[in-house]
DSSP file (Angstrom, degrees, kcal/mol; ACC not computed):
  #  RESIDUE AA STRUCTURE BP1 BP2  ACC     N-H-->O    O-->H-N    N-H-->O    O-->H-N    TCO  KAPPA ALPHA  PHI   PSI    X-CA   Y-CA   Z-CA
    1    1 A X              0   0    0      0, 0.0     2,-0.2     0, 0.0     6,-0.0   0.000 360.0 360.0 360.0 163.9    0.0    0.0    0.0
    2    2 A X    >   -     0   0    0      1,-0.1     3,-0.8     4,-0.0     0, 0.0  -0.646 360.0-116.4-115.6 155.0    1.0    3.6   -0.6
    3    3 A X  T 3  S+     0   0    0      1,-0.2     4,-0.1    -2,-0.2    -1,-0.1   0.899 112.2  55.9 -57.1 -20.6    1.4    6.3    2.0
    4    4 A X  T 3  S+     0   0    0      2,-0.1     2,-0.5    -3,-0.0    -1,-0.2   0.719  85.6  94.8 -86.5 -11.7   -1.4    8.4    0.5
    5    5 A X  S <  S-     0   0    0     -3,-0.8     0, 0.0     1,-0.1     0, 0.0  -0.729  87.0-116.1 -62.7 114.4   -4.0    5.6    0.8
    6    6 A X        -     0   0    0     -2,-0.5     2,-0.7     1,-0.1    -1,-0.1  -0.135  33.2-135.4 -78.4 136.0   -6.0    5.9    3.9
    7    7 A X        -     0   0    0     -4,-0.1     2,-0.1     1,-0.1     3,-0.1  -0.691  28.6 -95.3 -87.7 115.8   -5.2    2.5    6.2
    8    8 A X        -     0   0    0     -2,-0.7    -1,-0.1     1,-0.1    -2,-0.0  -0.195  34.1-109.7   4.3  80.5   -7.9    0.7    7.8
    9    9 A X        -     0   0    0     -2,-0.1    13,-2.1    12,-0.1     2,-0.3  -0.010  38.8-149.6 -67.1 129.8   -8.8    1.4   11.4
   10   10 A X  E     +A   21   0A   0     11,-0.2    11,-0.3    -3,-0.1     2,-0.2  -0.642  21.2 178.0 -84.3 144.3   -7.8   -1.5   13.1
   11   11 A X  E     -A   20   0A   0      9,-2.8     9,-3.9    -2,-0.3     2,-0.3  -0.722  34.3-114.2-127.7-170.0   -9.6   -3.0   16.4
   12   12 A X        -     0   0    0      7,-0.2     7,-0.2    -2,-0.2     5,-0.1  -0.916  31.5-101.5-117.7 160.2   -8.4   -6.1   18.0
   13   13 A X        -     0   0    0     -2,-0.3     4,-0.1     5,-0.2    21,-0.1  -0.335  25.2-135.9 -43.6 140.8  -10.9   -9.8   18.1
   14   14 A X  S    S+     0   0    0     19,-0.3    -1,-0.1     2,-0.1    20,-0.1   0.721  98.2  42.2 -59.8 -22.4  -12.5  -10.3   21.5
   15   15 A X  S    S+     0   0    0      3,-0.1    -1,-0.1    17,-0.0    -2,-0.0   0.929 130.9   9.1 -93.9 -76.4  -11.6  -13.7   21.3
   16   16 A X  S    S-     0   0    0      2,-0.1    -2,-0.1    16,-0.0    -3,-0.1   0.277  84.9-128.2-116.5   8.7   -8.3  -14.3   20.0
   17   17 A X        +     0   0    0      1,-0.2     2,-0.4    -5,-0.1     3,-0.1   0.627  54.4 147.7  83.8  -9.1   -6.9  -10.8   19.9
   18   18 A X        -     0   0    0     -6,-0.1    -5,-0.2     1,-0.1    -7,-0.2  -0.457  55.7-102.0 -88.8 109.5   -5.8  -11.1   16.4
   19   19 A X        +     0   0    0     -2,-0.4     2,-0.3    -7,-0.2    -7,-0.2   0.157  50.7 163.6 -32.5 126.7   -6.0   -7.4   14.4
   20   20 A X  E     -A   11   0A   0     -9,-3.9    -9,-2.8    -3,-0.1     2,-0.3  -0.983  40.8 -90.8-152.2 171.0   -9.0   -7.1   12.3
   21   21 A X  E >   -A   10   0A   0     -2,-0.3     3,-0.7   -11,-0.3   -11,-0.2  -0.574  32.3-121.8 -95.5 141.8  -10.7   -4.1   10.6
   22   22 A X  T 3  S+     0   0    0    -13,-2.1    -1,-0.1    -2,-0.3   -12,-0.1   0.843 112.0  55.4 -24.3 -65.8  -13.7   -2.2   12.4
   23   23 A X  T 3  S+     0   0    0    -14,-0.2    -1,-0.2     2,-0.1     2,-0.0   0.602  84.7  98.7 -71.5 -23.5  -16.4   -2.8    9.7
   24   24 A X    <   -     0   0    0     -3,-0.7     3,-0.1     1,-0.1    -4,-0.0  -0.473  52.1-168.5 -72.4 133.9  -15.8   -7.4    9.8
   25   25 A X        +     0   0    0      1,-0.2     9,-1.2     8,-0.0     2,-0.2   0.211  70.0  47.4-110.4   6.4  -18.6   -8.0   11.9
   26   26 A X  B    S-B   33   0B   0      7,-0.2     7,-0.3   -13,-0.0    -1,-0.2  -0.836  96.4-110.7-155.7 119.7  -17.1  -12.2   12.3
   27   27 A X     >  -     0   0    0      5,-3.3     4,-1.6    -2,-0.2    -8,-0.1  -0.054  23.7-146.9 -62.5 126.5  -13.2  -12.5   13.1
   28   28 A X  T  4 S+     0   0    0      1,-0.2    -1,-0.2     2,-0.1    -8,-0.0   0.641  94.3  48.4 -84.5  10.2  -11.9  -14.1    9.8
   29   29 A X  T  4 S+     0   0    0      3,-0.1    -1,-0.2   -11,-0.1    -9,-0.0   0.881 130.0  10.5-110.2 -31.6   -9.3  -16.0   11.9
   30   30 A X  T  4 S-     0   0    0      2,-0.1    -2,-0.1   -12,-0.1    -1,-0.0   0.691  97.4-115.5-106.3  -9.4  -11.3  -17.7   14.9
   31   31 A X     <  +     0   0    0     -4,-1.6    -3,-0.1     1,-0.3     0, 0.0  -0.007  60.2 152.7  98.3 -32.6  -15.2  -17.1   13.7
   32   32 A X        -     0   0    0     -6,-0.2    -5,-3.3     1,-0.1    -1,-0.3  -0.030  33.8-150.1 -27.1 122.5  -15.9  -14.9   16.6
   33   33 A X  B     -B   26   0B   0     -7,-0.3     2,-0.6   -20,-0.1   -19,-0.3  -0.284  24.9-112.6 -91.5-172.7  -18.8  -12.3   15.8
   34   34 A X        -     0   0    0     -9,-1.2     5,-0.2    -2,-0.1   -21,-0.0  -0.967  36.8 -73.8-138.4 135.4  -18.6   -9.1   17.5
   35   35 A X     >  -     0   0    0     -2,-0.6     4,-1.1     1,-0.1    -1,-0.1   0.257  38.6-150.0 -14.0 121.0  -20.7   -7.6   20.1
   36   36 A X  T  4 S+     0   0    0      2,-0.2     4,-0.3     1,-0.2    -1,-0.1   0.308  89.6  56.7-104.6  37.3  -23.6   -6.5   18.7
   37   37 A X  T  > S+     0   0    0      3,-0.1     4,-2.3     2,-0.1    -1,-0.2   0.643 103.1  60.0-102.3 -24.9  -24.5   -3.8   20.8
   38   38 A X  H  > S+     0   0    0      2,-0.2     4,-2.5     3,-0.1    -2,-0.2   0.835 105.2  45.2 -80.8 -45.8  -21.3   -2.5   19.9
   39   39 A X  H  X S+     0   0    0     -4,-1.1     4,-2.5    -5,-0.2    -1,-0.1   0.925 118.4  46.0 -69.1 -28.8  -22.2   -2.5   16.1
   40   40 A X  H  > S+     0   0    0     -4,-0.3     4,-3.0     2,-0.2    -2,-0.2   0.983 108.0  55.6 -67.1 -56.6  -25.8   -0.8   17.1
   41   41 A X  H  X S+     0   0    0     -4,-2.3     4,-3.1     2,-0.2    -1,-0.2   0.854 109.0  44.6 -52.0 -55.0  -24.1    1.6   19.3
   42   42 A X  H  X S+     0   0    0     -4,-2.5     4,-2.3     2,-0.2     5,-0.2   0.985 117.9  47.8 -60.8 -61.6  -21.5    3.1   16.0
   43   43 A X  H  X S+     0   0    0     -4,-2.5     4,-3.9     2,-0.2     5,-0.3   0.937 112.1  46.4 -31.1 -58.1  -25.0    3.1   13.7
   44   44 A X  H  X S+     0   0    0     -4,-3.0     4,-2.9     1,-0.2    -1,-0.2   0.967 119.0  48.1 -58.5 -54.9  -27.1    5.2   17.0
   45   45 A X  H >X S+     0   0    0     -4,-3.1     4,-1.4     2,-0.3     3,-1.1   0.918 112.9  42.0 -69.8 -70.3  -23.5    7.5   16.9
   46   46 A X  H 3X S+     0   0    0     -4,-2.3     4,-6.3     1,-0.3    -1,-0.2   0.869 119.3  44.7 -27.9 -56.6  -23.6    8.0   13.2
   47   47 A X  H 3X S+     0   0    0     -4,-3.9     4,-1.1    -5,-0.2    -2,-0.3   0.916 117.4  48.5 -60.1 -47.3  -27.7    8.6   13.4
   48   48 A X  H <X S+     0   0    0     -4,-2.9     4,-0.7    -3,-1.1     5,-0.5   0.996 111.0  50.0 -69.5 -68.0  -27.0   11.0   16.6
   49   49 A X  H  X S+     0   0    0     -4,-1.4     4,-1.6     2,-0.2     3,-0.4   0.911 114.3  44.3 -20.0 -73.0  -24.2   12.9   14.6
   50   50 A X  H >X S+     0   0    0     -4,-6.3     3,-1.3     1,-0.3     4,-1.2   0.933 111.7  48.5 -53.0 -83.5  -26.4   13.4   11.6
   51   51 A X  H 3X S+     0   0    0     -4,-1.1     4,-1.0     1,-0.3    -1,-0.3   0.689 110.0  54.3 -24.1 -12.4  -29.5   14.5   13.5
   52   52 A X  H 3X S+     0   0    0     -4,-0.7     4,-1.6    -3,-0.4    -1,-0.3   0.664 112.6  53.0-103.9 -18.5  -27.0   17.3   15.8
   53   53 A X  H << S+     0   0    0     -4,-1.6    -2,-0.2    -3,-1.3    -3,-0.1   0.974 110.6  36.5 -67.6 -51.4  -26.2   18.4   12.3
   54   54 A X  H  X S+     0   0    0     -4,-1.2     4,-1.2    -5,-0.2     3,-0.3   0.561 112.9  60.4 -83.3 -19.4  -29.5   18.9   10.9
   55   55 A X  H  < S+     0   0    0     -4,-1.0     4,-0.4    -5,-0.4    -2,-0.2   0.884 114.5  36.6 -80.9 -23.3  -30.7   20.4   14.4
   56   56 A X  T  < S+     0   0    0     -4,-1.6     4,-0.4     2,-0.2    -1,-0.2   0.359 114.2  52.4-100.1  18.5  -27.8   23.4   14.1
   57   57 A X  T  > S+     0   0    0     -3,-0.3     4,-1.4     3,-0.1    -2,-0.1   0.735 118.0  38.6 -84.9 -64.0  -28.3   23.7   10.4
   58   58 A X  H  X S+     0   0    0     -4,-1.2     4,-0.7     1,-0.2    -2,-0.2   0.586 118.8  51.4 -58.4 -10.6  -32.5   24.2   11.6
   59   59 A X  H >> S+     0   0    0     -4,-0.4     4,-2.4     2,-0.1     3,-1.3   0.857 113.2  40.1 -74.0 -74.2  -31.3   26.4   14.9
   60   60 A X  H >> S+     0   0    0     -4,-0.4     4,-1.5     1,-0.3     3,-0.8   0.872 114.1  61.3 -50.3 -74.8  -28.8   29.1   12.7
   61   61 A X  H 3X S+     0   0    0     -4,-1.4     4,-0.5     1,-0.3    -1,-0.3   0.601 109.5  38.3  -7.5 -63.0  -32.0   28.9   10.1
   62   62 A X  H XX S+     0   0    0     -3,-1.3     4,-2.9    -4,-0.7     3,-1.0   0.876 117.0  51.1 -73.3 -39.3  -34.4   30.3   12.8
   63   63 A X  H <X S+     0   0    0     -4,-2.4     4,-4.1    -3,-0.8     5,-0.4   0.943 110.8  44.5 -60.2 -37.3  -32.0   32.8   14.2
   64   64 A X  H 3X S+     0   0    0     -4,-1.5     4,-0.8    -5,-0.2    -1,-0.3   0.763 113.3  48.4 -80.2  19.9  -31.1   34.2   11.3
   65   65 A X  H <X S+     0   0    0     -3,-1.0     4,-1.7    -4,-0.5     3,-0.5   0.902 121.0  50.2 -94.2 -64.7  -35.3   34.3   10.2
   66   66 A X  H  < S+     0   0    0     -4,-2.9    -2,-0.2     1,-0.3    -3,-0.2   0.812 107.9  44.6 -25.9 -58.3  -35.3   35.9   14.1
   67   67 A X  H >X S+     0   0    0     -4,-4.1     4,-1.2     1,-0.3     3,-0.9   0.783 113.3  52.6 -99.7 -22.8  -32.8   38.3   13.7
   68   68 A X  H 3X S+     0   0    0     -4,-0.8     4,-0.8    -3,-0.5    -1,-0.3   0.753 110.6  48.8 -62.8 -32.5  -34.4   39.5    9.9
   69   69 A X  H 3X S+     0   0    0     -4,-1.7     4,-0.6     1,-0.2    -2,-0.2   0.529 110.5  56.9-109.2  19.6  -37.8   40.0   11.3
   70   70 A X  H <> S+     0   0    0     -3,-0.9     4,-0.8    -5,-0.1    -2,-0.2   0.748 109.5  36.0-123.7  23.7  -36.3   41.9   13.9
   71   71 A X  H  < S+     0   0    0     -4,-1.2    -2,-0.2     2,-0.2    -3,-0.1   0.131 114.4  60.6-105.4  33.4  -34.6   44.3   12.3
   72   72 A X  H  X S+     0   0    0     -4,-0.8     4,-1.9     2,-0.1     5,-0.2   0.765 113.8  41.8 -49.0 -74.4  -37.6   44.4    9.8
   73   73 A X  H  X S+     0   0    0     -4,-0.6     4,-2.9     1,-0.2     3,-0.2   0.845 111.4  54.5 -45.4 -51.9  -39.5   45.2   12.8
   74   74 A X  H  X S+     0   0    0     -4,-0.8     4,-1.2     1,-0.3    -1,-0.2   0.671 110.9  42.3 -68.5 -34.6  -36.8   47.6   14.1
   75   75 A X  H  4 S+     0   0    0      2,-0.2     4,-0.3    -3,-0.2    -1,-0.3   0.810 111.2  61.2 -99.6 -22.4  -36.5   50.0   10.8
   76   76 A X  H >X S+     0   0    0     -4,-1.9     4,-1.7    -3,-0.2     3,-1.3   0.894 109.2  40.2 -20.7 -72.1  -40.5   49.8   10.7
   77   77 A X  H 3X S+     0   0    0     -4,-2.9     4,-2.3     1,-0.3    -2,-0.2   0.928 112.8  53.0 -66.7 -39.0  -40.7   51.5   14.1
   78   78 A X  H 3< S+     0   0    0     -4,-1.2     4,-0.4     2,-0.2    -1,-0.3   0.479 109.6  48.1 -81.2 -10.6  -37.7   54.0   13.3
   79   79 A X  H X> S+     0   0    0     -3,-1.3     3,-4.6    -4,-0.3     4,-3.2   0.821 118.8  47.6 -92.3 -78.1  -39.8   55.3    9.7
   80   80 A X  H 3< S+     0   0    0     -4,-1.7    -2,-0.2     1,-0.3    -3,-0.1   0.649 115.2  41.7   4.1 -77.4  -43.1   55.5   12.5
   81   81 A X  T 3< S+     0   0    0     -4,-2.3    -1,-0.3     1,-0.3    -3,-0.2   0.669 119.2  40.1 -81.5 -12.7  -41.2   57.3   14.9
   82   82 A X  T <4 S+     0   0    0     -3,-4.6     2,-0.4    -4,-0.4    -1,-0.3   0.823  97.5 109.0 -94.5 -23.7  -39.1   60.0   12.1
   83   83 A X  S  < S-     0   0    0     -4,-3.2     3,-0.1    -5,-0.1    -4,-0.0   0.022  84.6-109.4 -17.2  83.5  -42.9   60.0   10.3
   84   84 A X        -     0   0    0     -2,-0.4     2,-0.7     1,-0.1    -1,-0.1  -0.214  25.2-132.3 -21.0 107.8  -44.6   63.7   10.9
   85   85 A X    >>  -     0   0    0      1,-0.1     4,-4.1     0, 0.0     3,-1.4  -0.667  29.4-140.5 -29.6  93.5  -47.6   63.6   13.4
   86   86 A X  T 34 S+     0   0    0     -2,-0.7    -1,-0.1     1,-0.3    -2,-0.1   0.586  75.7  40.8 168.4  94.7  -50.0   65.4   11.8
   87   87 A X  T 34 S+     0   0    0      2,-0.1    -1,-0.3     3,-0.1    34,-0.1  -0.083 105.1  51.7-172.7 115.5  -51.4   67.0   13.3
   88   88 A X  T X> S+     0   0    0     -3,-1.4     3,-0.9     3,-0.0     4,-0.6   0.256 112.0  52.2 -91.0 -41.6  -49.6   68.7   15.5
   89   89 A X  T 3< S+     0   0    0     -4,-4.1     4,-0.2     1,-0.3    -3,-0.1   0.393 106.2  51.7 -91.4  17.9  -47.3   69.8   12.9
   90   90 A X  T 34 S+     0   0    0     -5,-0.3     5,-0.3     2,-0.1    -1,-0.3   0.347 111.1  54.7 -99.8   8.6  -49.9   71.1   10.7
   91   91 A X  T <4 S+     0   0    0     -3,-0.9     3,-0.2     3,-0.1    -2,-0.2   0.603 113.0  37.9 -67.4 -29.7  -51.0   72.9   13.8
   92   92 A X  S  < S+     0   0    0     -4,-0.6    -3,-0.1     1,-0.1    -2,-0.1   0.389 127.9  33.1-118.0 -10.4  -47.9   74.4   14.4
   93   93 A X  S    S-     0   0    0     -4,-0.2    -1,-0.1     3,-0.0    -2,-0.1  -0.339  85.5-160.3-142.8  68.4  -47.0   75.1   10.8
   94   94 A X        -     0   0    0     -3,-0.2    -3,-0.1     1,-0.1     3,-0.1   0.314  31.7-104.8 -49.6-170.6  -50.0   75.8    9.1
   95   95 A X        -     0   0    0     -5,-0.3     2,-0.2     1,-0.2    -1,-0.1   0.961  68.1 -93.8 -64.9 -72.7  -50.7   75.7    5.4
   96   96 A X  S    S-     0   0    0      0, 0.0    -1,-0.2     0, 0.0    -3,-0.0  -0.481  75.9 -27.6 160.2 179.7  -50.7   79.9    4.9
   97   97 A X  S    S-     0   0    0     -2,-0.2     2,-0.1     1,-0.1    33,-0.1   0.357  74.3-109.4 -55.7 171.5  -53.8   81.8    5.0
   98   98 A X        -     0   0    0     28,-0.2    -1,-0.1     1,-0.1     2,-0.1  -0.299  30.3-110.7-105.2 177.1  -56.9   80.2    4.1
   99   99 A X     >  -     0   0    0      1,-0.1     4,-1.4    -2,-0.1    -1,-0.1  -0.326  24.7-116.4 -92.6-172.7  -59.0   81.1    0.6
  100  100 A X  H  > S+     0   0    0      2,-0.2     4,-1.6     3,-0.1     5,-0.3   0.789 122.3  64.5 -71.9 -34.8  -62.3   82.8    0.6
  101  101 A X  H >> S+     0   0    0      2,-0.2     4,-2.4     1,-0.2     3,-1.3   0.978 102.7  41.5 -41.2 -80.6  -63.2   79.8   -0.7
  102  102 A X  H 3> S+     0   0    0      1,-0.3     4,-2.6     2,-0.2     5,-0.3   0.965 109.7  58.3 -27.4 -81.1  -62.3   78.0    2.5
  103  103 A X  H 3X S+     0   0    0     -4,-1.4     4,-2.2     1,-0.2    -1,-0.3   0.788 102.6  53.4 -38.4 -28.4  -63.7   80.4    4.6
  104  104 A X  H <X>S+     0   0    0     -4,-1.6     4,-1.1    -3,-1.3     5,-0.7   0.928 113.0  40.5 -80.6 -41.6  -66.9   80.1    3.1
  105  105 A X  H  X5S+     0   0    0     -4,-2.4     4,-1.4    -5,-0.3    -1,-0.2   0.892 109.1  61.9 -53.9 -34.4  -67.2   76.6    3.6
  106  106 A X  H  X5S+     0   0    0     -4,-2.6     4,-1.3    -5,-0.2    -1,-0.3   0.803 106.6  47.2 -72.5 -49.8  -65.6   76.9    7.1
  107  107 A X  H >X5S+     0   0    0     -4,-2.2     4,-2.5    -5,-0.3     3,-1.4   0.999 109.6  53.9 -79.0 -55.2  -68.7   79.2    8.2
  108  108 A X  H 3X5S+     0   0    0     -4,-1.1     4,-1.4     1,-0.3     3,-0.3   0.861 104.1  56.4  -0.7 -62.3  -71.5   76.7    6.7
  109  109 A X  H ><<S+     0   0    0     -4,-1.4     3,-0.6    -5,-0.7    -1,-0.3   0.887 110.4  38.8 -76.3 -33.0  -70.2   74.4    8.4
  110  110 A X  H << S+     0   0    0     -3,-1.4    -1,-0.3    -4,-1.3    -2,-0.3   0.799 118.4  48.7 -62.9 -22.0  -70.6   76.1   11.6
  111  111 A X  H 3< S+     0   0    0     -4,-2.5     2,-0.8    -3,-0.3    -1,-0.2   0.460  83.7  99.9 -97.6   2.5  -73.8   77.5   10.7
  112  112 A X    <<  -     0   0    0     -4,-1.4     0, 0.0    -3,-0.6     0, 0.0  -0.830  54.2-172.2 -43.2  95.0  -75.1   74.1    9.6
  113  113 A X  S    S+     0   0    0     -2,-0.8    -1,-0.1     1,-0.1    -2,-0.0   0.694  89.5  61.4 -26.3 -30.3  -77.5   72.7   13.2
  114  114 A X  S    S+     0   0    0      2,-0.1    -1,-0.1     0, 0.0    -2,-0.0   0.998  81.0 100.1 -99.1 -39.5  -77.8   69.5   11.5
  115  115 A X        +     0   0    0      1,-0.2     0, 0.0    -6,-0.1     0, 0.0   0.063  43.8 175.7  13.5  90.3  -73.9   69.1   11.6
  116  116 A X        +     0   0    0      2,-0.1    -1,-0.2     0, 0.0     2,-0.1   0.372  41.8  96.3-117.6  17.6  -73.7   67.2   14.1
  117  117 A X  S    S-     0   0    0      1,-0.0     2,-0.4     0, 0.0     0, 0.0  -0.483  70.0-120.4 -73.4 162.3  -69.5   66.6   13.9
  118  118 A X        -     0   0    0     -2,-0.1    -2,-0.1     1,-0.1    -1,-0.0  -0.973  25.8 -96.0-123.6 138.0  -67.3   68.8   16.1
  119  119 A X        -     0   0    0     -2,-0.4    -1,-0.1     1,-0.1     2,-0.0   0.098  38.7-136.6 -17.9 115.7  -64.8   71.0   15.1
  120  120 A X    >>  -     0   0    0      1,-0.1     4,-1.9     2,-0.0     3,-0.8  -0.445  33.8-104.6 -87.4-171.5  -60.7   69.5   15.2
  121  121 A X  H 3> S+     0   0    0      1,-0.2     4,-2.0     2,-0.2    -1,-0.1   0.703 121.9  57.2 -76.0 -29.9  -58.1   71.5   16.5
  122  122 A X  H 34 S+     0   0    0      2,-0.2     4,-0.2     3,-0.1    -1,-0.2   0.375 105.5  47.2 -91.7   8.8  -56.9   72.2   12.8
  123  123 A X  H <>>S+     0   0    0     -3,-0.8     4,-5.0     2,-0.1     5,-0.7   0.618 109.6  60.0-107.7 -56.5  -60.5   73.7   11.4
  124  124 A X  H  X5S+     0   0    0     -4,-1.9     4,-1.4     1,-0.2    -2,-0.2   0.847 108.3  45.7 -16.3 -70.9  -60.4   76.0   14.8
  125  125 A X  H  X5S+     0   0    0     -4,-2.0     4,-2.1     1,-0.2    -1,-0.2   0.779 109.7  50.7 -27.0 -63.4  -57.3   77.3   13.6
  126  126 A X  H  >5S+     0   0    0     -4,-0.2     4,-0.5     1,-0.2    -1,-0.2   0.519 108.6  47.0 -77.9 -15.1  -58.4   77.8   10.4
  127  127 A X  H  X5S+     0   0    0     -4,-5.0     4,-2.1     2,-0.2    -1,-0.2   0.612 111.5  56.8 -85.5 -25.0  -61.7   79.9   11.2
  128  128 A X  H  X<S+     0   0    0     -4,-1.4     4,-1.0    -5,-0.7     3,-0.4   0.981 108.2  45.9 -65.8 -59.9  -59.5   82.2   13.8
  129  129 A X  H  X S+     0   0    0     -4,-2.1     4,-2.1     1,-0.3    -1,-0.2   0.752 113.1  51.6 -90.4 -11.7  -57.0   83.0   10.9
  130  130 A X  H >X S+     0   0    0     -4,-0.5     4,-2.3     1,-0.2     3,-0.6   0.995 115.8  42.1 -35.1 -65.4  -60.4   83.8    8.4
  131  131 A X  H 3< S+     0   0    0     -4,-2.1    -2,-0.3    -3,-0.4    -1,-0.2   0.750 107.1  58.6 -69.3  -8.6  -61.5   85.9   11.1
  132  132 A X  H 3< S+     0   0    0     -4,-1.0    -1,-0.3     1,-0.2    -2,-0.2   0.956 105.4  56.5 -79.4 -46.6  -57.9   87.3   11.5
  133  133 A X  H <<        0   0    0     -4,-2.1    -1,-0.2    -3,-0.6    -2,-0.2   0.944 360.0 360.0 -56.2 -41.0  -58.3   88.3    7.8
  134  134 A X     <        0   0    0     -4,-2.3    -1,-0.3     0, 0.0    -2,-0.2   0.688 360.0 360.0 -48.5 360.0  -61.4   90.4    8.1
């Protein structure tokens, strides 16, 4: 055999002691079989190995799934929170003066009775700066 050819792990017979390869499951020199709890046991290791393989491929899978919906989540809340309210800021920076047009519609609606909506904070506004105009 050559060095680069990988050698045979050797174990030894229970029996007679005599060198034999891993994988012989009956000693080719005395007939002896080998434990077979021992052969079940390498199978269950193989089977255990594979399953821990596929449970930390299926772990990293879900963190990173985790860690995408929460900085999904995280840039979601941060558009919200740089998002204009508003209105407060069309309270605070109004439109500019209103039209006649506006105004007229703006007194209707107060002089409506069957109206039965109430006034927002941003129509208020905008009938003060009517009257402002007069």
């Amino acid at each position: 055999m050559s060095p680069l050819t990988p050698q045979p792990a050797l174990s030894l017979c229970r029996l007679c002691r005599a060198p034999i390869p891993r994988a012989v499951l009956k000693c080719p020199y005395c007939g002896a079989r080998q434990v077979w709890s021992a052969v079940g046991f390498r199978r269950a290791a193989a089977r255990r190995a594979s399953r821990l393989r596929v449970a930390k491929l299926a772990a990293g899978i879900t963190g990173a799934a985790v860690v995408l919906v929460a900085v999904v989540f995280w840039l979601w809340i941060l558009r919200e929170v740089k998002a204009p309210i508003s209105s407060v800021e069309s309270a605070a920076n109004p439109p500019g003066p209103p039209t006649r047009a506006e105004c007229a519609s703006l007194a209707t609606q107060l002089t409506t009775p069957s109206s039965g909506e109430r006034l927002t904070a941003e129509s208020r506004a905008r009938v003060l700066q009517c009257l402002e105009r007069r």
